[in-house]
N, C-alpha and C positions, 0 to 999 in steps of 0.2 A: 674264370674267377680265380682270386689268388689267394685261396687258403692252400697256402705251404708252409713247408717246412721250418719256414721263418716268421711267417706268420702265425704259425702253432707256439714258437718257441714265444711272441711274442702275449699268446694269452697265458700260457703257464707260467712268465715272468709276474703278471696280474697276480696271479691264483696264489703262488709263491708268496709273493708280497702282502696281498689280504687276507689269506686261507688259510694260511700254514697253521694247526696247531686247533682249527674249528673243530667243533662238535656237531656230529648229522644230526638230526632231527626229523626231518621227513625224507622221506623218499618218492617221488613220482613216478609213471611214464605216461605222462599226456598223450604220446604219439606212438605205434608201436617200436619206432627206432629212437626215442627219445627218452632222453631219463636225465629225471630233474632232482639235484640232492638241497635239502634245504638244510643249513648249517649256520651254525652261532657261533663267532669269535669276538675277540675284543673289537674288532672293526663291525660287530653290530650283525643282523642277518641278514645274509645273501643265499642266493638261489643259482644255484652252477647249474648250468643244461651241458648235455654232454649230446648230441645229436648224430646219429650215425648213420642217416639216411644217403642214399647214394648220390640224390640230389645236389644237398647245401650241407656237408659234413661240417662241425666246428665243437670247439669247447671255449664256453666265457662265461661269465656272470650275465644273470638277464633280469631285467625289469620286467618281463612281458608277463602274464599270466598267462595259463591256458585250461582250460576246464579237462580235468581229469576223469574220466572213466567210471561208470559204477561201480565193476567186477575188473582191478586190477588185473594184467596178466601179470605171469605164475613168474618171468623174470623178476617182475616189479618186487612182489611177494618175498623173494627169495632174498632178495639186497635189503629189501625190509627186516630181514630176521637175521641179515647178521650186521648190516652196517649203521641200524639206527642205535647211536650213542655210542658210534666209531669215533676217533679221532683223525685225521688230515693229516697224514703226517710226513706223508715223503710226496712232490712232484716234478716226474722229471722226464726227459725227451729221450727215444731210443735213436742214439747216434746222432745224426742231422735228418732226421725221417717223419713221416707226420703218423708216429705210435707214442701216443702218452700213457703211464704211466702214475695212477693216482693209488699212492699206501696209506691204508689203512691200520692205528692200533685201536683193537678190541678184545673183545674176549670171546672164548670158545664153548661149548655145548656145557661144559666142565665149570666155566668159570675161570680157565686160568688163561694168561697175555697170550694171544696171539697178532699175527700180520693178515690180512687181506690185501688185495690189488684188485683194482676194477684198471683193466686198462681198455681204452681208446684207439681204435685203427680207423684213424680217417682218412680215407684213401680214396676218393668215390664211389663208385660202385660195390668196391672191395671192402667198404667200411665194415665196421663189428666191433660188438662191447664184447669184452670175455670177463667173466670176474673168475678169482683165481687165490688159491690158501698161499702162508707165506712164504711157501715153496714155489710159486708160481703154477704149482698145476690147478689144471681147468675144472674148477666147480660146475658151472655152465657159462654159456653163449648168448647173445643176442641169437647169430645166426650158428647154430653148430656146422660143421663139414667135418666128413671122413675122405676116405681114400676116392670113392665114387665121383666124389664131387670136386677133390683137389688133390693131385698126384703128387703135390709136395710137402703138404704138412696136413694135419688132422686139426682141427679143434673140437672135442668130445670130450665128455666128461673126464678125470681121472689121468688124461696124457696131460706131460710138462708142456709147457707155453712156449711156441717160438716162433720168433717172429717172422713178420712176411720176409719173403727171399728178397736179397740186395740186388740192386740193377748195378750193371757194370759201369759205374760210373766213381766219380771221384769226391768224395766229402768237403765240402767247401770250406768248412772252420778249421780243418788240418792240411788244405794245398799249400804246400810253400810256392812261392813265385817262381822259383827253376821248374816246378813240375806244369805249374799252369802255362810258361810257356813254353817248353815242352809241348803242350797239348796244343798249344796257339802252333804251334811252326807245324805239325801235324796234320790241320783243318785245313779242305780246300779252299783257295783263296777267291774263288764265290760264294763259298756259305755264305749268310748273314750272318753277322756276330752275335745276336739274339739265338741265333739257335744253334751255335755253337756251344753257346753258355749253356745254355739248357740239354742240347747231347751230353756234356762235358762231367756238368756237375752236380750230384744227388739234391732234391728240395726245394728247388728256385723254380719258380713260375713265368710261365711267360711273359708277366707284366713285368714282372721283378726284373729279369733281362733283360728287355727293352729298354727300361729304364738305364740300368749301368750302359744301354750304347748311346741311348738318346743327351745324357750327359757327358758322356765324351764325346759324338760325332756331331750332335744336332740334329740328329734322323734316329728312327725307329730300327730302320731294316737297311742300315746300312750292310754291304759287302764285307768282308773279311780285308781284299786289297784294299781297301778306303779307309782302314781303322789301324791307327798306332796301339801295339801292342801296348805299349807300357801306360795310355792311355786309357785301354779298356782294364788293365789289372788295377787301376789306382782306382776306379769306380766302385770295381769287385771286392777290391778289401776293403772297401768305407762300408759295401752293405756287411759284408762280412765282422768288423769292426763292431756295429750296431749291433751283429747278434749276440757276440762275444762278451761285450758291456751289458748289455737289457737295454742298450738304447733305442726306444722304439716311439714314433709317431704316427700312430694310425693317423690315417687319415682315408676318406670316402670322397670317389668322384662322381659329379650328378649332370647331368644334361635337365637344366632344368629342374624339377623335384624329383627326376627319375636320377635310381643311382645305377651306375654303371660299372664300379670299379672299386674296389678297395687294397689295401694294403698296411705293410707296418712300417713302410718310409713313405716322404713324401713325394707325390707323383708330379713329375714337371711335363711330362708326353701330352699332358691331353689339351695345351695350349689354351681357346678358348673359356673351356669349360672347368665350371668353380670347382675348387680343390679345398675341399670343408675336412679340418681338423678335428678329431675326436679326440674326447680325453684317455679313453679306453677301447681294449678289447672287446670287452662287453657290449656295449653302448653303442659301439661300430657293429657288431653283430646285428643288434637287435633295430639299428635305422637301417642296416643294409636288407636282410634278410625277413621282418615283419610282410611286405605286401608278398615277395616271393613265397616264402610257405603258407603263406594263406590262400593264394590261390594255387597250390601244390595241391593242399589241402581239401581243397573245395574240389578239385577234380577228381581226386583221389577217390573221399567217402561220396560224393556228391555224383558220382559217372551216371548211376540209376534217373536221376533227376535229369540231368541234362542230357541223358538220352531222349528221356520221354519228352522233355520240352523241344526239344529239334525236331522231334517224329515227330509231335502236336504242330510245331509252326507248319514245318513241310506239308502237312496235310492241308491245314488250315488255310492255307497258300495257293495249294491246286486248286479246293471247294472255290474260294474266291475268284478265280480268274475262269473259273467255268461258269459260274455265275452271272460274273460280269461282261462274258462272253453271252449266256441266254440272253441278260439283261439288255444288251445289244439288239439281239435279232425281234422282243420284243416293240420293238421303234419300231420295224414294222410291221404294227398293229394298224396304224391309220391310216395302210394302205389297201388291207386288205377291208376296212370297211369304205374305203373311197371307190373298190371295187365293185363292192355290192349295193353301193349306191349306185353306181353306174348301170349296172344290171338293173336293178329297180323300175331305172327312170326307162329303160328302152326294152322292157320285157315281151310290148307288144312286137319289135323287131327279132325276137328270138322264137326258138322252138326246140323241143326235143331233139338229140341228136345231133344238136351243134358242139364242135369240139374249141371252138374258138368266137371269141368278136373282136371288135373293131371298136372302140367308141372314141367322140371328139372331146378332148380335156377342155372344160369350157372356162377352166382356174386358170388356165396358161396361156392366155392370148398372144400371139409371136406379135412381132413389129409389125409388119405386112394386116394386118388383121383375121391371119387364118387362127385354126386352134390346132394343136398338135393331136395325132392320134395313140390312142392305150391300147396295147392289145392286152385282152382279157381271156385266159384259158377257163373252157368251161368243162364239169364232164359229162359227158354224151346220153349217157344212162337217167342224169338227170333232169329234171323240168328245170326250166328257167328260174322259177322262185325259187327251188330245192339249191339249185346253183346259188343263189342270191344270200340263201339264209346258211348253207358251206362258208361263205367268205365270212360273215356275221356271226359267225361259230367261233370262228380263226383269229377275229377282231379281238372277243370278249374274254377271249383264253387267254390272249396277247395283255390283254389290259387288266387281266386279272393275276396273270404268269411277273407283269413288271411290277405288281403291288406285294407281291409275295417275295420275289427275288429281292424289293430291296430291303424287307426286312429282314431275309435270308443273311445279305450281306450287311448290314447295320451288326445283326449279331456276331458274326464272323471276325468281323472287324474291329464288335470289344473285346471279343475273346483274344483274336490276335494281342491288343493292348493286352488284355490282363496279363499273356505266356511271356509278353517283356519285362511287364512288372515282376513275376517271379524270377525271368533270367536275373534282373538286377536287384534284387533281392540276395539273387546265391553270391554275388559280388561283395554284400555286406556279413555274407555266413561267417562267421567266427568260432564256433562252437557246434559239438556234434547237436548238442540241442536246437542249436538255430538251424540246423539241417533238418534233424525231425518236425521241427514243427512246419517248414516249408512241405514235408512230403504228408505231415498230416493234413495242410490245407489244401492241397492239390486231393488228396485222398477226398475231403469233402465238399470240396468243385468239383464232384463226377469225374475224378480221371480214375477211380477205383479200379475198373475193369483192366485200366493199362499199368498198374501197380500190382504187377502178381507178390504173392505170398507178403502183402504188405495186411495190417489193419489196424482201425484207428484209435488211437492210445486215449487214455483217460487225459480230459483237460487240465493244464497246469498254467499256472501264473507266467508268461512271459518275462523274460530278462532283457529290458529294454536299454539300449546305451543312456545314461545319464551326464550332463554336461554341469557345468555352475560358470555363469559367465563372469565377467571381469569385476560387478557391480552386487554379487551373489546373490543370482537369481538361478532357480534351477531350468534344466532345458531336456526336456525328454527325447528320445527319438527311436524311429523301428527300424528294425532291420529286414523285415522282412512282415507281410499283410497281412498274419496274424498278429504283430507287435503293431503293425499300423493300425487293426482296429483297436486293440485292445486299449492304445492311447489316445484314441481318439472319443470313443466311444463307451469307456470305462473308468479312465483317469481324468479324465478333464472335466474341470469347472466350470460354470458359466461363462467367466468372467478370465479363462485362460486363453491367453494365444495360440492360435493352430497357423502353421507355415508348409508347404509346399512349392517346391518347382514347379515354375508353370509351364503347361503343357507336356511335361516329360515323367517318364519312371522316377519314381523315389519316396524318399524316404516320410511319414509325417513326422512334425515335428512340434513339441508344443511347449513353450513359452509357460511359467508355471507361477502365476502373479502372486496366490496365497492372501490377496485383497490386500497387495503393494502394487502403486504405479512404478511400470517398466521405466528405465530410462531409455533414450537413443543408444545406449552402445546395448542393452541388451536386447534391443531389437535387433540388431546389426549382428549381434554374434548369432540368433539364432537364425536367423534367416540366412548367413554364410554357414551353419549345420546344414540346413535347408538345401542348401544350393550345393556343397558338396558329399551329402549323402544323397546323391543323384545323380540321372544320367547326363545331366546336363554339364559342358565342359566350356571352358576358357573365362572371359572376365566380363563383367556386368552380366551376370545370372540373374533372367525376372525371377523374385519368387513372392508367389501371394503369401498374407497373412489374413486373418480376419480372428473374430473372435471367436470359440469354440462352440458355441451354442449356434451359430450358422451355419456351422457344418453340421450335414443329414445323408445315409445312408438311404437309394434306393430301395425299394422294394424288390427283391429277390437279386439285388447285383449281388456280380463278383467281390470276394473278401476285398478289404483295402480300397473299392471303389466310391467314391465321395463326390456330395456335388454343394456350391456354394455360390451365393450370386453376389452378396456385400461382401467386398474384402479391398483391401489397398493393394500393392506390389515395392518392393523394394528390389533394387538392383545392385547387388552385390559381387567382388572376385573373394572367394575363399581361399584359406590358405591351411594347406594339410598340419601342418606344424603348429599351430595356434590351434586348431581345433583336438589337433590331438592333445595338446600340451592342458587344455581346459576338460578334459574325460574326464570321470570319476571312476573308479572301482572297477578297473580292467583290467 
């Protein structure tokens, strides 16, 4: 991914342009590497996320919300007491590097003008907030390091700030052209030119490279001998150019809805595939980076869960195919009573002591008109009848073994269903709360024993996603089969719409009439909720609707399991971007 150096200078051109001069107001950390400052300027209130996960490091302005924590950490707390009713006053980029730099004026314990600095090391793995007085020395860390942990610099309370050590390479807004070719006559003339750039020069990403060769050569990975020098510096100084101006065009590459690629110039490499211009840093952030950290996220606090749900399939898995494997050998059962009928009928031919018989299959008459013979093991010890009523034993155990087995497997089998319902459930988690309440319903489906040091929380109202379609009608939906009962089974009217995907995991969803007839588009939008809050994928998605008073919980089923016999279907393809763009209060 190509958050660089230029792509950094590119959201602090943003922040500069809108921010300059705001007052904090709040302060966050939704995420433990995350910290969200909310600020008031004359451009109105925005919310800067500052993100320092080793993952998707970035800084931009974000739309997104994210439910914030009960017991803020002691970071949070801390930027709380000095920078709320700070002013914005200085942003700016160390050298051509990806370390921002955001100044702070406020005031001190006393009351008289002081500077703060929170700065930004988005570096990947290396990432880290330091806040720091207007000395630059370190108040505290996101992540501190002493000497144990990094041989070259410290971050600990009280030591001055300095920055991460320079790679030996060359700054790109101050190469003159004798030096870069210099470097070019230098490089051997098999490198690719792409990673020559990238040895060469501090902050450019490997997209970013390509790009300056794909416009000169027509190829990605051309050679070094393939590429005119003064061809590849004319590309280098237009990006170069751009950063120097603030001329910058995000833009996001997508395969499909999936994005693949982002940047702050625009990408001509990826041929095919649509090349969607964003107006902002922010806004590119927040459509490239929303599905990615949320399933970051979901793994992260969610690993408990989806252990226990993979350990529950796997098991559930084995139980069933041993099962179906008895279930098998009970077939024959009606041969062991065909046996003992056979004994029956020729018991005056037998006698104690016989280890075997003979008899003629009188069901199987060959061509010829003979019958085939059975041989029948008897044991020795026993009478003939005692033999007869052994096989009649064997029958009714068989025919009592397949009656039991398959209602062994009937429930295995919902259960199975239900552990996929939950997997796709964790798919719509959004919030630590939509996580707890996944682990409180599992908790009270009997998986208690495999939830150690879990137990089960006082019930609370569900935060179910909320929609308003085109025609303003509202559209509920769950995220997860506590939300799916609670809207099915709680909120709903007689006389409300209920939609699901049929036959598949997902979400319910209900239609909210308020004693107004729906029109056609508001059926159509919620039935594409329907259809892509679920497992179901590509275009014409069946999804039933009926009305809500037709829908009836079993007796004793799994959460979230419904059953309905009047209902219509609609066939719908959803589209993420419409549905998202119709959410309410997210």
């Amino acid at each position: 991914m190509a958050f660089d150096a230029g792509m950094l200078a590119c959201a602090l051109s943003e922040i500069r342009r809108l921010a300059l001069g705001a007052r904090i107001e709040k302060v966050y950390q939704p995420e433990r590497d995350e910290i969200v400052l909310g600020m008031r300027s004359l451009e109105g209130g925005k919310r800067l996320s500052i993100n320092a996960g080793s993952g998707n490091p970035r800084i931009g302005f974000t739309e997104t919300s994210k439910e914030n924590p009960q017991n803020p950490p002691m970071f949070c707390m801390l930027l709380r007491k000095y920078l709320q009713g700070a002013k914005l006053s200085e942003v700016s980029q160390a050298s051509f590097d990806r370390v921002a730099y955001l100044g702070f004026d406020t005031r001190d314990e006393m009351g008289f003008p002081c500077k703060r600095y929170l700065i930004a090391e988005l570096m990947g793995r290396y990432s880290n907030l330091i806040f720091a007085d207007g000395d630059k020395r370190i108040i505290t860390a996101l992540r501190t390091a002493d000497l144990s942990f990094d041989s070259k610099r410290q971050l600990i309370s009280g030591m001055i700030y300095a920055e991460p050590p320079k790679q030996d390479k060359d700054d790109p807004l101050t190469v003159s052209e004798e030096r870069f070719m210099a470097l070019w006559n230098d490089a051997p003339d098999e490198r690719p030119c792409d990673k020559f750039i990238v040895g060469a020069f501090s902050g450019i990403a490997p997209v970013v490279a390509r790009e300056m060769v794909f416009r000169s050569t027509g190829h990605t990975d051309t050679p070094k001998r393939y590429c005119f020098a003064d061809g590849i510096w004319k590309e280098f100084f237009e990006v170069v150019r751009r950063i120097r101006e603030e001329d910058f065009e995000p833009c996001m590459i997508l395969d499909g809805e999936r994005p693949v690629e982002y940047s702050f110039i625009p990408l001509e490499q990826y041929g095919s595939m649509e090349v969607r211009s964003v107006p902002s840093a922010g806004k590119l952030f927040d459509l490239y980076f929303e599905t990615r950290d949320k399933e970051q996220r979901v793994h992260q606090r969610a690993s408990d869960i989806l252990r226990l749900l993979t350990n529950a399939e796997s098991r559930i898995r084995r139980k069933l195919e041993a099962q179906r494997g008895e279930l098998a050998d009970c077939e024959k059962g009606i041969e062991y009573k065909k046996m003992g009928d056979m004994i029956t009928a020729n018991i005056y031919r037998l006698s104690r002591g016989d280890s075997f018989a003979e008899f003629e299959d009188y069901e199987n008459m060959r061509e010829d008109g003979s019958f085939p013979k059975i041989r029948v093991e008897l044991d020795s010890r026993l009478s003939p009848s005692a033999n007869a009523q052994r096989y009649y034993k064997r029958y009714n155990k068989a025919k009592t073994a397949k009656v039991e087995l398959s209602k062994q497997i009937s429930l295995g089998e919902s259960e199975l269903e239900y552990i996929y319902t939950v997997f796709e459930a964790l798919t719509r988690a959004e919030s630590p709360t939509d996580l707890s309440e996944i682990r409180d319903e599992l908790y009270r489906s009997g998986y208690a024993s495999r939830m150690k040091s879990y137990s089960a929380h006082k019930e609370h109202r569900p935060q179910v996603m909320q929609f308003l379609t085109p025609d303003g009608m509202r559209v509920l939906c769950g995220k997860n089969n506590v939300q799916n009962e609670y809207i099915t089974h709680r909120l709903a009217e007689k006389l409300d719409y209920w939609f699901h995907a049929r036959q598949v995991p997902g979400s319910h969803v209900l239609l909210v009439t308020e004693g107004r007839e729906p029109t056609d588009l508001d059926f159509t939008t919620a039935a594409e909720i329907a259809a892509y809050y679920s497992k179901a994928e590509g275009a014409n998605i069946a999804v039933d609707y009926t009305l809500a008073k037709n829908v009836k919980k079993p007796a004793g089923a799994k959460p979230g399991f419904v059953i309905y016999h009047t209902n219509w279907t609609a066939y719908v393809t959803p589209s993420g971007e419409k549905i998202a763009s119709l959410r309410k209060g997210k």
